[in-house]
C-alpha positions as CSV (number, residue, x, y, z in Angstrom):
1,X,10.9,85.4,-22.4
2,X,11.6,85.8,-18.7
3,X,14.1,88.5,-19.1
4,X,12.4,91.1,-21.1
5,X,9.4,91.8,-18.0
6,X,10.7,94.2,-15.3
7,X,10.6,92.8,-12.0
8,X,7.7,94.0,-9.9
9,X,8.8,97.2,-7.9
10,X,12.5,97.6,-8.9
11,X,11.5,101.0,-10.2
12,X,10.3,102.5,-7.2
13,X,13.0,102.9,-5.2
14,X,15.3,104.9,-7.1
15,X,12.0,107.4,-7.4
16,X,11.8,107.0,-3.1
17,X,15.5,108.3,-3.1
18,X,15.0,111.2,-5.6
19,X,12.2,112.4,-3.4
20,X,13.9,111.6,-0.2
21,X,16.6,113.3,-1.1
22,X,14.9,117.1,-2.3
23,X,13.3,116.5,1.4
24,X,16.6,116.3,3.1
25,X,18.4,118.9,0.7
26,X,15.5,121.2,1.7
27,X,16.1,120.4,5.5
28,X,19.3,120.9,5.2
29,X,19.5,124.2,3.5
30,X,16.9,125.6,6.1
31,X,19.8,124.7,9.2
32,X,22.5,125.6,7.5
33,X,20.7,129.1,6.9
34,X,19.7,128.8,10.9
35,X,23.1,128.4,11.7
36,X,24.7,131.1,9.8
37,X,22.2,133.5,11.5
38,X,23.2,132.5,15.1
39,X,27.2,132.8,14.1
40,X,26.0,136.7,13.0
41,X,24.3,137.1,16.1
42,X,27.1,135.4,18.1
43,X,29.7,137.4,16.3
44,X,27.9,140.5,17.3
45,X,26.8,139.5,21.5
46,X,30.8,138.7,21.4
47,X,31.3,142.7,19.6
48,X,29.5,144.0,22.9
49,X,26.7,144.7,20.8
50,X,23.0,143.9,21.4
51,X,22.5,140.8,18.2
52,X,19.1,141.5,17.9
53,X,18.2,140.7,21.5
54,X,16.2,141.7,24.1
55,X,17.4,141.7,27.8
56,X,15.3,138.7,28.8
57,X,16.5,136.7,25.9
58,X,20.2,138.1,26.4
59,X,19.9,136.5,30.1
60,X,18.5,133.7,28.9
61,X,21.7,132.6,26.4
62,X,23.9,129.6,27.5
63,X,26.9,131.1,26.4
64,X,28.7,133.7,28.6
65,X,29.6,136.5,25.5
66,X,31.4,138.1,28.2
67,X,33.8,135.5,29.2
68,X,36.0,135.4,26.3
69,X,37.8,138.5,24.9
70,X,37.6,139.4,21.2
71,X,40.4,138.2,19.2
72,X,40.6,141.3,16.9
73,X,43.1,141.9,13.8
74,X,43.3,145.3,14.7
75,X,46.2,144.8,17.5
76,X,49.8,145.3,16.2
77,X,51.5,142.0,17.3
78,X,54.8,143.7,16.5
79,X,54.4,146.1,20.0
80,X,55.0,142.9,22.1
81,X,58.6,141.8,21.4
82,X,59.1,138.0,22.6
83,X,61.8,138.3,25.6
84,X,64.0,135.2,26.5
85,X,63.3,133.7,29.4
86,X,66.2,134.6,32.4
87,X,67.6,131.6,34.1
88,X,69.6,133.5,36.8
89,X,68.7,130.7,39.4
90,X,68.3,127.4,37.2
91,X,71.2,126.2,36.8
92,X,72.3,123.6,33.3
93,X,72.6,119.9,34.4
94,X,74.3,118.0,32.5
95,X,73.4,114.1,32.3
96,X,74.1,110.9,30.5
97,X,71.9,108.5,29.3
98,X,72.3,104.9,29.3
99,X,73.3,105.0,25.7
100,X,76.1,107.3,26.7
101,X,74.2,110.7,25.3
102,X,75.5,113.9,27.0
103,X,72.3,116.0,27.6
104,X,72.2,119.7,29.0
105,X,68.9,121.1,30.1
106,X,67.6,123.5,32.8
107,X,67.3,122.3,35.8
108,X,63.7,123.2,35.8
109,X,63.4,121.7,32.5
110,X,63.9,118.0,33.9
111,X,61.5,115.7,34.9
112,X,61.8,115.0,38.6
113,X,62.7,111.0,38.3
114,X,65.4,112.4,36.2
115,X,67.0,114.5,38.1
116,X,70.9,113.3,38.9
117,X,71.2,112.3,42.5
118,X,73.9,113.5,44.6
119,X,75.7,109.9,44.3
120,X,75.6,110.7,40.3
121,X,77.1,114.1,41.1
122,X,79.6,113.0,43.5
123,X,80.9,110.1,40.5
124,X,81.4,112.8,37.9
């Protein structure tokens, strides 16, 4: 019977992939852990505080910690109230469309090749 001998190395790569994959699980587990100790010592440098470096190493980082501000919870968003914007010297243009739609807008608001011409005003 033909059917009842395994074929010559069908079992081995199935064993291949177990051990494979324990290599790569190890792998990544070890970056994963590499990379949640740089976000602690990136979450500190951007604190002010030192991260666990010395100056030379501090110097030597590719990210400038002190370009960006911290984005802390602790301000009270309700002490800036939103104000609406003043549009003492922008006047509302009105236009129409070619499909006959009446549109209002800030004259600042609309794109230059947009803007009505003074025939278009003139023909109003």
């Amino acid at each position: 019977m033909v059917w009842v001998q395994s074929n010559k190395g069908v079992e081995a790569p199935p064993w291949r992939d177990i051990e494979l994959e324990q290599v790569s699980r190890s792998t990544v587990e070890s970056a994963w852990a590499a990379l949640e100790c740089q976000t602690h010592m990136h979450e500190k440098l951007k604190k002010g505080k030192s991260g666990g470096l010395s100056e030379q190493q501090y110097e030597a980082l590719l990210v400038d910690v002190n370009r960006y501000e911290s984005n802390s919870d602790d301000v009270d968003k309700s002490l800036t109230v939103p104000t609406v914007p003043q549009y003492n010297d922008d006047p509302v243009i009105k236009d129409k469309d070619k499909f006959s739609h009446i549109r209002t807008a800030h004259r600042s608001e609309v794109p230059r090749h947009l803007l009505p011409t003074s025939k278009d005003q003139k023909s109003k």
